[in-house]
DRENPA-3360 file (N, C-alpha, C; in nm, 2 decimals, always signed):
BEGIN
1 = XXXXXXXX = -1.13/-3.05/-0.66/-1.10/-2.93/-0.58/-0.99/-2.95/-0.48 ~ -0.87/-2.88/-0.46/-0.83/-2.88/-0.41/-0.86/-2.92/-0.24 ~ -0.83/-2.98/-0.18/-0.91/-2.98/-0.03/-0.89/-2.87/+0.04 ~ -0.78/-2.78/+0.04/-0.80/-2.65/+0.18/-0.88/-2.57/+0.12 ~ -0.93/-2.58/-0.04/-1.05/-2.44/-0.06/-1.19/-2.54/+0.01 ~ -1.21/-2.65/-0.05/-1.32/-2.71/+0.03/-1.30/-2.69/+0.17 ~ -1.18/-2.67/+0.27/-1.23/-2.64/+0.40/-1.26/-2.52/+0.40 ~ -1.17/-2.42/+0.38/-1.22/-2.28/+0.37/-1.40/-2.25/+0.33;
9 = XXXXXXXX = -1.42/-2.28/+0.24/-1.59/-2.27/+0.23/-1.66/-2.35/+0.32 ~ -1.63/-2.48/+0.34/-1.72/-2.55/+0.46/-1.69/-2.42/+0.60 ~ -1.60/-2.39/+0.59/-1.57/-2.36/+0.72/-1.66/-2.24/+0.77 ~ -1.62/-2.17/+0.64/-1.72/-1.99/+0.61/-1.88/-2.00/+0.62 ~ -1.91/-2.16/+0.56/-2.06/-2.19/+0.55/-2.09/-2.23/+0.71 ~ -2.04/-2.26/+0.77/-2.07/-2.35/+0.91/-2.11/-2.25/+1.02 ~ -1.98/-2.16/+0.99/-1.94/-2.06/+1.06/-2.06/-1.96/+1.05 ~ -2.09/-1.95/+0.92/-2.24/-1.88/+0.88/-2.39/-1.88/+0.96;
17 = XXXXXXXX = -2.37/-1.98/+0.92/-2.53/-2.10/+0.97/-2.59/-2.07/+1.12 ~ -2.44/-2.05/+1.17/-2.45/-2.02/+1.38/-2.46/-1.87/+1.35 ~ -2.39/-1.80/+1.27/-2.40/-1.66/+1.27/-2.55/-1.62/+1.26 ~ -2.66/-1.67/+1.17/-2.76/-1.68/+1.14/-2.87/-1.72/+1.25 ~ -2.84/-1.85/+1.33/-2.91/-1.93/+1.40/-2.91/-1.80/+1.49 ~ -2.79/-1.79/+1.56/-2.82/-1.67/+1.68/-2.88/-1.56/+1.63 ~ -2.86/-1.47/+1.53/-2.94/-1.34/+1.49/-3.09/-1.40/+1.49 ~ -3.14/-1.57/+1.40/-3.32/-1.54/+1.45/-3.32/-1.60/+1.59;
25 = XXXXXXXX = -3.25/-1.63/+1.65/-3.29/-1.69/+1.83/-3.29/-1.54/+1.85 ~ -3.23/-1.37/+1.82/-3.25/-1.28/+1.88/-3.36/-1.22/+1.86 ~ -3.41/-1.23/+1.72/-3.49/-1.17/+1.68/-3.65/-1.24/+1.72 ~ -3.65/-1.38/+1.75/-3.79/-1.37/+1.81/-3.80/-1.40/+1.91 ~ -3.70/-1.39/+2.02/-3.69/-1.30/+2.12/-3.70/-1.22/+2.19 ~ -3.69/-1.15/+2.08/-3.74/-1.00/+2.08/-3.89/-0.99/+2.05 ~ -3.91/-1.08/+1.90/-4.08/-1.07/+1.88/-4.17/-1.08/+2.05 ~ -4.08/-1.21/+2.10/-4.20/-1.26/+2.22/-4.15/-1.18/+2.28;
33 = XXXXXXXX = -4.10/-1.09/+2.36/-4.07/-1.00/+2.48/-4.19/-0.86/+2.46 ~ -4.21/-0.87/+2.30/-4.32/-0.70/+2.30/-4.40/-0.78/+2.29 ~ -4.47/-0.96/+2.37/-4.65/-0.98/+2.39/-4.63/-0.91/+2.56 ~ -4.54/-0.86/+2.58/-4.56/-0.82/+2.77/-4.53/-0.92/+2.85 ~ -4.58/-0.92/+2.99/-4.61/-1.02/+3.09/-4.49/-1.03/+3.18 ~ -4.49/-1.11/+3.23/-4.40/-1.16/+3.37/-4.26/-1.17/+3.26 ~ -4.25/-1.30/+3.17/-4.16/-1.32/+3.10/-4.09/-1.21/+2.97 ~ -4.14/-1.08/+3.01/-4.11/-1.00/+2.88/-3.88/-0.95/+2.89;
41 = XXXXXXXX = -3.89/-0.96/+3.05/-3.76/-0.91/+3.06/-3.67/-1.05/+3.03 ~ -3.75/-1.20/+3.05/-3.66/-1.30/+3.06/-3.65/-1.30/+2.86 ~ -3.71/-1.28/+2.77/-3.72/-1.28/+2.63/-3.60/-1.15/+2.59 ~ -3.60/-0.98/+2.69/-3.55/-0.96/+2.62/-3.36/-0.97/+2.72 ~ -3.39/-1.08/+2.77/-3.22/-1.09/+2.80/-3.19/-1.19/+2.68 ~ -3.31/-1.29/+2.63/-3.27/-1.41/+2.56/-3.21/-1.33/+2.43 ~ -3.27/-1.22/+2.37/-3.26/-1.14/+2.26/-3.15/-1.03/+2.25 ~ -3.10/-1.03/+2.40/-2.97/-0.95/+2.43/-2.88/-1.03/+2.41;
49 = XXXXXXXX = -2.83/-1.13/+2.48/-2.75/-1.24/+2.45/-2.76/-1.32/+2.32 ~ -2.84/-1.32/+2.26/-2.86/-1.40/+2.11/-2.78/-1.29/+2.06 ~ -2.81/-1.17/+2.02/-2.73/-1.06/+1.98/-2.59/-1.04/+2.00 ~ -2.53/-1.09/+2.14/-2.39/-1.12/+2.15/-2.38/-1.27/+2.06 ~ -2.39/-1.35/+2.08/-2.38/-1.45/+2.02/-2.31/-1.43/+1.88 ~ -2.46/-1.36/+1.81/-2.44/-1.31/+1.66/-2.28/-1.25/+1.63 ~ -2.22/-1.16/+1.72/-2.13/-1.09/+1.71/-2.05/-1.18/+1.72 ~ -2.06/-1.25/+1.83/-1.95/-1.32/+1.85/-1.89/-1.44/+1.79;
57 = XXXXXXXX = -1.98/-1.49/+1.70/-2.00/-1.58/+1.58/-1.92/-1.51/+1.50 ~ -1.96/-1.41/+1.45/-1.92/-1.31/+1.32/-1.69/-1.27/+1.36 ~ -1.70/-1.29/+1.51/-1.60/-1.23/+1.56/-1.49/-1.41/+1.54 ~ -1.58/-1.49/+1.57/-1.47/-1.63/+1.58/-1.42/-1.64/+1.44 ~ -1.54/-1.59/+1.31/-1.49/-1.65/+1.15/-1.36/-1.53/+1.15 ~ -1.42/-1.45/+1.22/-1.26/-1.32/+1.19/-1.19/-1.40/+1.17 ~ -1.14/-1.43/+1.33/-1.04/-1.47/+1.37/-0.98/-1.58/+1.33 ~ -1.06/-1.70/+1.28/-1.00/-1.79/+1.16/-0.99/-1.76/+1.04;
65 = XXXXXXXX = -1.05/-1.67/+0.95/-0.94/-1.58/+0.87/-0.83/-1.57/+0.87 ~ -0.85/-1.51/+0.96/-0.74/-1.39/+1.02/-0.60/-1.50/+1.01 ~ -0.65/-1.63/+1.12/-0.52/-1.71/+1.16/-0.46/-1.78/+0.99 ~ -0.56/-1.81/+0.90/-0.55/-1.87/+0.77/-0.47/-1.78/+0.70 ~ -0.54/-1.66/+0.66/-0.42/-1.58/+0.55/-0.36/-1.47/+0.59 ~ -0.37/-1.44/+0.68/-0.25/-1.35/+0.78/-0.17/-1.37/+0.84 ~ -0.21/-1.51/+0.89/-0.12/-1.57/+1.02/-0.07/-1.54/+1.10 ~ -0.17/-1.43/+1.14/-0.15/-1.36/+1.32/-0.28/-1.29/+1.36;
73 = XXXXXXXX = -0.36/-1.30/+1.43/-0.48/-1.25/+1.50/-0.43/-1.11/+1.57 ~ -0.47/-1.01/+1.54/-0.44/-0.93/+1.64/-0.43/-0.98/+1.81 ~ -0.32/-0.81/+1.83/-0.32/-0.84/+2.00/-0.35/-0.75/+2.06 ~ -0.31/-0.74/+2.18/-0.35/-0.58/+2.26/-0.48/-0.59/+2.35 ~ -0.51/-0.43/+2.33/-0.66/-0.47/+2.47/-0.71/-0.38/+2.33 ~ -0.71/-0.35/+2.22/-0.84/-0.32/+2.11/-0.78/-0.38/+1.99 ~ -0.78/-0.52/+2.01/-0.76/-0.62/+1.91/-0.90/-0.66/+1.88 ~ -1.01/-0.66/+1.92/-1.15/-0.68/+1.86/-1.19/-0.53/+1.76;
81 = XXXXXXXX = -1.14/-0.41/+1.81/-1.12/-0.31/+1.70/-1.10/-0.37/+1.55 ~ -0.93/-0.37/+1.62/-0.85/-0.39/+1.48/-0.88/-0.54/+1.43 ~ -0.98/-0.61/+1.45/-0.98/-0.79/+1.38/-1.07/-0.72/+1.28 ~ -1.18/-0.64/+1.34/-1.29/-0.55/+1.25/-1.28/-0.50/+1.13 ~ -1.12/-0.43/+1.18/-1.11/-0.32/+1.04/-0.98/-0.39/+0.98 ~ -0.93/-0.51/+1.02/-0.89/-0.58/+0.93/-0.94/-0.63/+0.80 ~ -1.03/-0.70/+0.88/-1.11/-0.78/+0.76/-1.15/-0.66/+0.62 ~ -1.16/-0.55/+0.64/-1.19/-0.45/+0.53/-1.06/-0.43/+0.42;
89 = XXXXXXXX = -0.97/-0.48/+0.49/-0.86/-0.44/+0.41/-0.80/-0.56/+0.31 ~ -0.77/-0.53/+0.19/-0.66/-0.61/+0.09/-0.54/-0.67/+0.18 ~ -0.53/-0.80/+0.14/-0.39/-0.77/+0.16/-0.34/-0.85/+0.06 ~ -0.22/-0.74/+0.00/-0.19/-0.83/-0.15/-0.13/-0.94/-0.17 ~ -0.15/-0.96/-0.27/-0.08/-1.13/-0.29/-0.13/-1.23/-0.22 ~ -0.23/-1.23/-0.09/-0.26/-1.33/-0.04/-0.43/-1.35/+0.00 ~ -0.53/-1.20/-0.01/-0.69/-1.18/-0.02/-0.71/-1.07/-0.07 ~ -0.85/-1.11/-0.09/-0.91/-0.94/-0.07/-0.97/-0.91/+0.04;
97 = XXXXXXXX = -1.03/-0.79/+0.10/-1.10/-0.72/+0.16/-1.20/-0.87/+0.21 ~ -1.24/-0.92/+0.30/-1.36/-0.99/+0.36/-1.48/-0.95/+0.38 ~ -1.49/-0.85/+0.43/-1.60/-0.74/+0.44/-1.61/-0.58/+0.36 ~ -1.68/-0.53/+0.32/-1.72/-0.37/+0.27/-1.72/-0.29/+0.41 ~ -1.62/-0.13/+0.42/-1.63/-0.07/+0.52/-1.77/-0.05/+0.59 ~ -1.90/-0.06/+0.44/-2.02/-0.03/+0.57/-2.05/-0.11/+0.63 ~ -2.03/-0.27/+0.59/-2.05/-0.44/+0.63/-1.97/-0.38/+0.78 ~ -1.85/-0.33/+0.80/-1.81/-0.30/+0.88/-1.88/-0.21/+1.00;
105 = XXXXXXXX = -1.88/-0.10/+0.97/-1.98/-0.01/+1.03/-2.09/-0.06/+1.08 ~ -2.16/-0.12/+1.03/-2.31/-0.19/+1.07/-2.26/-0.30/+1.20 ~ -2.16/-0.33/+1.18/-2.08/-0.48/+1.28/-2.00/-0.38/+1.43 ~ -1.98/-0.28/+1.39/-1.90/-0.20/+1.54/-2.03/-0.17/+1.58 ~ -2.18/-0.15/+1.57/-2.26/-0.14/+1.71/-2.26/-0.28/+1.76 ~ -2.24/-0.41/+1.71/-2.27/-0.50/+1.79/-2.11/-0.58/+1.86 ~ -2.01/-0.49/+1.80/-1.90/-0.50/+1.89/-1.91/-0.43/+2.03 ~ -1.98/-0.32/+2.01/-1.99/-0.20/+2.10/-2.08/-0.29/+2.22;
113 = XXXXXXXX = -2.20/-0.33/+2.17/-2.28/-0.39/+2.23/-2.20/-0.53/+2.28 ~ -2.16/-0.58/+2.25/-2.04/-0.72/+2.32/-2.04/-0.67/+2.44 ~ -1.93/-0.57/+2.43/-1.86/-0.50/+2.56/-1.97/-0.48/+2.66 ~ -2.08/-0.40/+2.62/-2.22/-0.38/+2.70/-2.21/-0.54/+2.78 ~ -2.24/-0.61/+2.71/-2.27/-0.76/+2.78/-2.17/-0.82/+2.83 ~ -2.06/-0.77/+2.81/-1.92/-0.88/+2.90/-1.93/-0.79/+3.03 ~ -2.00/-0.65/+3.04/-1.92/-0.58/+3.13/-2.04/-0.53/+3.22 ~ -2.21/-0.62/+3.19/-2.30/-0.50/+3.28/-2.34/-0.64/+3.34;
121 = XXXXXXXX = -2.45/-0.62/+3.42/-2.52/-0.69/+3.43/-2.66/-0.70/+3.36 ~ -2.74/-0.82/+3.31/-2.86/-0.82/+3.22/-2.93/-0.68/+3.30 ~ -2.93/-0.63/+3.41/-3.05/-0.59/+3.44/-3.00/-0.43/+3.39 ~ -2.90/-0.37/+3.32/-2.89/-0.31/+3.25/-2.91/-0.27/+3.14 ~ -2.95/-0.41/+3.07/-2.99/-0.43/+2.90/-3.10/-0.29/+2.90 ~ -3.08/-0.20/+2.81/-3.14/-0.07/+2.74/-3.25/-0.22/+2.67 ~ -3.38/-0.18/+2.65/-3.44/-0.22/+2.53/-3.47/-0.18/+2.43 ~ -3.41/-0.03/+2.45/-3.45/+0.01/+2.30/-3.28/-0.02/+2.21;
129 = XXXXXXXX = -3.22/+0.01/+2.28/-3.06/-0.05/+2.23/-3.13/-0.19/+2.19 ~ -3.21/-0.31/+2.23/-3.18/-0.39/+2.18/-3.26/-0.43/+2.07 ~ -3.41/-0.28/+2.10/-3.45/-0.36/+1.95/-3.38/-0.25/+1.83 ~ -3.31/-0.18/+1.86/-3.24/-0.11/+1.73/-3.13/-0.25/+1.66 ~ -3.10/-0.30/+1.79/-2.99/-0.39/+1.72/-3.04/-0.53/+1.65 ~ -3.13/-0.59/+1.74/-3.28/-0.67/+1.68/-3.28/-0.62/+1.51 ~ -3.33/-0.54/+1.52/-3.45/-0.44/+1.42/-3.30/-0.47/+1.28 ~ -3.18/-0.42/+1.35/-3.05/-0.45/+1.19/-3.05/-0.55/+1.18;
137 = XXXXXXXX = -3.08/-0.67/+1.22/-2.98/-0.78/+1.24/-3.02/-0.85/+1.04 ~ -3.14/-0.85/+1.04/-3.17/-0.89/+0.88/-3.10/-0.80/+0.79 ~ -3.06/-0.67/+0.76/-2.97/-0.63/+0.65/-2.81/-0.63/+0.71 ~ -2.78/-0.69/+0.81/-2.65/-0.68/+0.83/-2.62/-0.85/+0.77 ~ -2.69/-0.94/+0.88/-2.73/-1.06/+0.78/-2.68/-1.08/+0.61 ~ -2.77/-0.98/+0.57/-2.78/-0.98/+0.41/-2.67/-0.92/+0.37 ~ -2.61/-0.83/+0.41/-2.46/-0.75/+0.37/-2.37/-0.87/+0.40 ~ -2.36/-0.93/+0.53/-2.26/-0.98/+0.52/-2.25/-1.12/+0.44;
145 = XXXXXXXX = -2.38/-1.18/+0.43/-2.37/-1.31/+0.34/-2.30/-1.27/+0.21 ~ -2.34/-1.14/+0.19/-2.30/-1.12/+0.01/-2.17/-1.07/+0.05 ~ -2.07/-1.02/+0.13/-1.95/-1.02/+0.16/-1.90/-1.14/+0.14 ~ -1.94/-1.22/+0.23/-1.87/-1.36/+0.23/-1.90/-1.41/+0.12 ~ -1.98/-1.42/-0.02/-2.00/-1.51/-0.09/-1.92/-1.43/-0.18 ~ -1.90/-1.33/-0.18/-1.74/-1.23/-0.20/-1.62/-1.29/-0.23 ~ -1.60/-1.34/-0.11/-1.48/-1.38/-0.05/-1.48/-1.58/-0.10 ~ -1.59/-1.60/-0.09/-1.58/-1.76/-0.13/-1.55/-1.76/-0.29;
153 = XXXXXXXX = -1.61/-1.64/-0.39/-1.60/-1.64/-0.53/-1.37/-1.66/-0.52 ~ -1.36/-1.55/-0.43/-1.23/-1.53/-0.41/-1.16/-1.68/-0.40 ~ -1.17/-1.76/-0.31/-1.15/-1.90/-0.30/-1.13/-1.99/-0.39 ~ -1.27/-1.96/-0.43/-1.29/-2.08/-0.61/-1.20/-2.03/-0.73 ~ -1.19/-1.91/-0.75/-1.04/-1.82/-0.84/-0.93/-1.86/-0.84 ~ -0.91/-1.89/-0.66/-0.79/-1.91/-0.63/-0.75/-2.06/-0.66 ~ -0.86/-2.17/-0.61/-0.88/-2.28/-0.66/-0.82/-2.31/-0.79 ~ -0.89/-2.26/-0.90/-0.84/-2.25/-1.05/-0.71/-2.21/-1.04;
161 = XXXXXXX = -0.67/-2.11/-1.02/-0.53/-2.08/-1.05/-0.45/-2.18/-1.00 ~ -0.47/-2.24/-0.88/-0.37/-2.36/-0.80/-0.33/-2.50/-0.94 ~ -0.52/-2.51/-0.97/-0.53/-2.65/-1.01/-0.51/-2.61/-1.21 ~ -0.42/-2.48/-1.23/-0.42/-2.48/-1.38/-0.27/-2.50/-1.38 ~ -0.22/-2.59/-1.51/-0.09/-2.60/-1.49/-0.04/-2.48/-1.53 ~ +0.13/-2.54/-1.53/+0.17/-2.38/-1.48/+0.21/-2.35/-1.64 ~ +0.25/-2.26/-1.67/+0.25/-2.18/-1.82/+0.39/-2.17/-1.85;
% end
């Protein structure tokens, strides 16, 4: 195998693994915050912040994409926008699409929600905002693994074509 497709997948798989770790550190977080008690608001800040985490995990593989086959990260002050609805798009000759527009969709409430957390303090955390965002995190999860394993089939193709001589 060529070695930059082996990094590219190690990298998408790694990159994954933390995507995943933080969505279940949100999610039973969240489980323990609805037994009540003294500790219910300290569980659902842990389950608020795990949920950034998640986003922001999902937001770092953008952006090494992004730097790999585009070779420019968005800029601006709604470059977390546009990293978003990048990844939805072709760009020829060099990928496909990374994500499906609703893989997308499902991913701008937990951009939306970022902002929430860069810009409030915990004692504003909504809980029902966070168990709706909780409550997605397993089919966004599932959407986006099968996007990315999308995008890694994309990889191994590309692999072949490098390692076939040329015609």
């Amino acid at each position: 195998m060529i070695p930059r497709y082996q990094v590219y997948r190690e990298k998408i798989a790694t990159e994954f693994a933390s995507i995943r770790r933080a969505a279940d550190k949100a999610r039973q977080a969240f489980q323990n915050s609805k037994r009540g008690g003294q500790d219910e608001s300290f569980y659902l800040d842990s389950a608020a912040l795990n949920a950034y985490g998640f986003y922001t995990g999902v937001e770092r593989l953008f952006e090494w994409l992004t730097r790999e086959f585009d070779e420019a990260v968005p800029g601006g002050s709604a470059w977390h926008c546009e990293l978003l609805e990048r990844m939805t798009i072709a760009v020829p000759d060099v990928r496909p699409a990374v994500i499906r527009v609703t893989t997308r969709d499902a991913l701008e409430e937990y951009l939306r929600f970022r902002h929430i957390v860069r810009n409030s303090c915990a004692c504003e955390f909504e809980s029902g905002r966070i168990a709706d965002l909780v409550n997605s995190l397993p089919q966004v999860l599932q959407d986006l693994e099968a996007d990315l394993e999308k995008f890694r089939e994309f990889l191994n193709a590309a692999k072949r074509a490098d390692e076939s001589p040329e015609q």
